[in-house]
Rosetta silent file (secondary structure, phi, psi, omega in degrees, C-alpha in Angstrom):
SEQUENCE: XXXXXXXXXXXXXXXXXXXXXXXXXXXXXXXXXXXXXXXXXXXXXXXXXXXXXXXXXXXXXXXXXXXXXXXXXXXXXXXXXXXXXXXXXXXXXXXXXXXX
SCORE:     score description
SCORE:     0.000 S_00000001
   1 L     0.000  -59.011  145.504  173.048  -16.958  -89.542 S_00000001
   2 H    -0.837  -70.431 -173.199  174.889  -16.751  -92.712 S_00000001
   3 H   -69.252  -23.573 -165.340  174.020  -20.380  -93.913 S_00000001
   4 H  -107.062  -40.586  150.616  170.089  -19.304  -93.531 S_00000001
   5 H    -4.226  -65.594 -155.382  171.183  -15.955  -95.299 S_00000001
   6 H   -90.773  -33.601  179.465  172.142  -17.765  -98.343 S_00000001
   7 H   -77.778  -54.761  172.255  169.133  -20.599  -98.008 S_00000001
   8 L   -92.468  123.205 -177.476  166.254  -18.147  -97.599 S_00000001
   9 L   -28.733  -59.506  167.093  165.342  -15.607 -100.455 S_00000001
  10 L  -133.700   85.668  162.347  164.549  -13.037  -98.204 S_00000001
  11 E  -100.592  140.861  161.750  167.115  -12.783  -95.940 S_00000001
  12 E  -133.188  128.443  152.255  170.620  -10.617  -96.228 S_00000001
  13 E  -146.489  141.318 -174.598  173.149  -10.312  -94.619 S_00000001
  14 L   -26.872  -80.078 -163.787  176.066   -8.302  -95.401 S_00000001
  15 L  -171.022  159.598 -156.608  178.861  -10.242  -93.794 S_00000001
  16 L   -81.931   -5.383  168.625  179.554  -12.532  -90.928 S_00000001
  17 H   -74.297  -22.919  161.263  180.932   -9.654  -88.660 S_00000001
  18 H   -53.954    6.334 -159.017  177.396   -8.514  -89.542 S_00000001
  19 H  -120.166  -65.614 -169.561  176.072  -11.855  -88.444 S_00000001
  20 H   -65.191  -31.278  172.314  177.754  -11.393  -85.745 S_00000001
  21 H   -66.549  -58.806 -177.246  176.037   -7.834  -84.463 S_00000001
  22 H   -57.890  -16.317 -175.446  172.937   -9.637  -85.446 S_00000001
  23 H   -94.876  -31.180  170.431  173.180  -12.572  -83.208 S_00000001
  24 H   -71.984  -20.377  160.719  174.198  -10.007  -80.302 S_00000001
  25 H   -57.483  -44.298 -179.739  171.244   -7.995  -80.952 S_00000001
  26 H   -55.920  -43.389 -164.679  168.906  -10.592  -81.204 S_00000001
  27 H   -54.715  -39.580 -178.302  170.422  -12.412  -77.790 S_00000001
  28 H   -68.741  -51.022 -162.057  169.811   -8.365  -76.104 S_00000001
  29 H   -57.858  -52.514  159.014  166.260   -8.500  -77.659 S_00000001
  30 H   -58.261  -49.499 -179.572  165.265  -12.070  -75.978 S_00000001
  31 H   -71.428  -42.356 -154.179  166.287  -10.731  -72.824 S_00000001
  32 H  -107.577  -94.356 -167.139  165.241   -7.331  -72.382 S_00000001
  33 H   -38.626  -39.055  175.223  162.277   -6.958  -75.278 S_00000001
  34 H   -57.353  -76.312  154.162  160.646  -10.607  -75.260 S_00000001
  35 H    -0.789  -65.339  156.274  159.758  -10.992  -71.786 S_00000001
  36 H   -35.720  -50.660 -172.891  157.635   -7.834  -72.265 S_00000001
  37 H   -81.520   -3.943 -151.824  155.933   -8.872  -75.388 S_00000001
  38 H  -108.930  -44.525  167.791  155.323  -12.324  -74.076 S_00000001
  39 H   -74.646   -9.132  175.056  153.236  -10.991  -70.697 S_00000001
  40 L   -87.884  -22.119 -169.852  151.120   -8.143  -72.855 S_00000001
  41 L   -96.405  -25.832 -139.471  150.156  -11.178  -75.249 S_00000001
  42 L   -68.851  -20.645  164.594  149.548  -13.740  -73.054 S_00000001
  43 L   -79.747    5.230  170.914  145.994  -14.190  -72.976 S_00000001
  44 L   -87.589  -75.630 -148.353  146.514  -14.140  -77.235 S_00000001
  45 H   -51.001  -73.758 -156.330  149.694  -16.775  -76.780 S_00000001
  46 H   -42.876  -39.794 -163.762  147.102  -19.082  -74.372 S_00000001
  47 H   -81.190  -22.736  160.116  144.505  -18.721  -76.732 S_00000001
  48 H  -109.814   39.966  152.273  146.397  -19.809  -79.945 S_00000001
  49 L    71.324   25.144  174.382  148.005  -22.423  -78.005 S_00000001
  50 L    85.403   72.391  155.988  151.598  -20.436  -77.741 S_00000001
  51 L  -108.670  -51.294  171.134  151.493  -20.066  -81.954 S_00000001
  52 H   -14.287  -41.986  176.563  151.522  -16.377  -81.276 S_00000001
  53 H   -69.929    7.417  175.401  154.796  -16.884  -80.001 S_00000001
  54 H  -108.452    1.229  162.767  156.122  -17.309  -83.540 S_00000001
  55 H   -75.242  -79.921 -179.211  154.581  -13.749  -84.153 S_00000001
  56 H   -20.426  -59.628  126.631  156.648  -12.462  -81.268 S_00000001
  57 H    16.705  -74.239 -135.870  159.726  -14.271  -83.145 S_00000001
  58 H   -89.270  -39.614 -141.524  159.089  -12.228  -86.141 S_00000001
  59 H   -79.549  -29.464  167.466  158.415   -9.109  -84.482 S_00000001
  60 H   -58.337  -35.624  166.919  161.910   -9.750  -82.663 S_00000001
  61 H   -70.887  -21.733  145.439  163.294  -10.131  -85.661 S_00000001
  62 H  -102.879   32.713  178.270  162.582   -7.152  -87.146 S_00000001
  63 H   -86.539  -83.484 -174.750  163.399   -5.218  -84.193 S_00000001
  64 H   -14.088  -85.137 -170.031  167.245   -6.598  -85.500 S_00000001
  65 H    -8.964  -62.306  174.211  166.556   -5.183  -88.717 S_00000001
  66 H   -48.944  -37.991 -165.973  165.909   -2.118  -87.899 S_00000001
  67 H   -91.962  -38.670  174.543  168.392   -2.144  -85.940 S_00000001
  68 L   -83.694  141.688  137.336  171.676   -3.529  -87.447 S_00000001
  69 L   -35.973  100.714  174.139  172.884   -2.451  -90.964 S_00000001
  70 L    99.965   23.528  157.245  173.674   -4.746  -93.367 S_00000001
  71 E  -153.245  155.416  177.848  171.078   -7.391  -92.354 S_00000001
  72 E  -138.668  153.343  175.759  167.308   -7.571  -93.905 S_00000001
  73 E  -148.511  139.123  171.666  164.423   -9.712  -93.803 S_00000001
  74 L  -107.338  111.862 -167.825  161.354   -9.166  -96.128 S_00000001
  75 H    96.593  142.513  171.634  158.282   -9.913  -94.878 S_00000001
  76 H   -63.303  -40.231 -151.592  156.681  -11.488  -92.138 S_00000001
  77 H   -71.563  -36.100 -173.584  156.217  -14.980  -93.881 S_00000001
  78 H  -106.404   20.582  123.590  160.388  -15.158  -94.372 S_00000001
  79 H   -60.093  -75.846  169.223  160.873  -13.606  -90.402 S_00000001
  80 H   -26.693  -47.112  162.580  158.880  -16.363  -89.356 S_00000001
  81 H   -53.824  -61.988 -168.416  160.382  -18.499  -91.546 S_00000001
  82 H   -58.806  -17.742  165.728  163.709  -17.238  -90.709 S_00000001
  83 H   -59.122  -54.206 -164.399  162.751  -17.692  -86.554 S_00000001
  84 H   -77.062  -32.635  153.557  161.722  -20.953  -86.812 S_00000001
  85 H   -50.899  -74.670 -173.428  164.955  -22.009  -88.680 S_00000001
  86 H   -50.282  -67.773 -165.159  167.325  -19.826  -86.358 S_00000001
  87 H   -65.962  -35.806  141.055  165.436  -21.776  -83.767 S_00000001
  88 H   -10.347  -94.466 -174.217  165.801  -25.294  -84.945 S_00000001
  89 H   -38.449  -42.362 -160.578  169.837  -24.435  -85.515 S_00000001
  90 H   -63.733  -53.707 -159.323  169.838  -22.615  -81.961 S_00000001
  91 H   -79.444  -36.381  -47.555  168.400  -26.204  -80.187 S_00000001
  92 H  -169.782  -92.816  154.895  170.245  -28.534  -82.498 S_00000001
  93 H   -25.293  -63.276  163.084  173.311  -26.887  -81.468 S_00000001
  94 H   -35.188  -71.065  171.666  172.494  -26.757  -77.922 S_00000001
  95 H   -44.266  -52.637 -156.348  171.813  -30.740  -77.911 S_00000001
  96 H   -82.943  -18.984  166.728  175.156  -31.074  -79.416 S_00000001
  97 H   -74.829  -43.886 -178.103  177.199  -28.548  -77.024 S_00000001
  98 L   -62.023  116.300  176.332  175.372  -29.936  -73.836 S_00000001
  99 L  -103.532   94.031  140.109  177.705  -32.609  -72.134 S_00000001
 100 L   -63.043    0.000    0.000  175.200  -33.565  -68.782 S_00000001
């Protein structure tokens, strides 16, 4: 979270315990808030062929904002950006932690 901090303009974050409250915030936000947004859209999401879902992304992502201190994101164009990045890193990671 950090590393995309420092790569994208506008992104902040504070400090990595602040990194860290942001990554537990988001992870409560995909569970509880996403779900929600994802069955009120869904005849949007079908209709742009799930690209909607990188609005939903954004919108999660400034939920965080709001909510944690010490982290910012300006604009939709760098939350999206910054989603599709955190999600890259998220699967990337994933591949390299899964032993099947």
């Amino acid at each position: 979270m950090v590393g995309l901090a420092k790569v994208l303009p506008g992104v902040t974050v504070n400090s990595y315990f602040t990194a860290f409250i942001v990554a537990i915030v988001l992870a409560l936000l995909n569970i509880i808030v996403k779900p929600v947004l994802v069955i009120l859209t869904l005849p949007v999401t079908i209709l742009t062929l799930g690209l909607f879902l990188l609005i939903i992304n954004a919108i999660i992502i400034f939920l965080a904002d709001g909510f944690v201190p010490g982290f910012s994101v300006d604009g939709w164009f760098m939350a999206i950006i910054f989603s599709l990045l955190f999600s890259l890193f998220q699967s990337i990671l994933y591949s390299l932690l899964d032993k099947d």
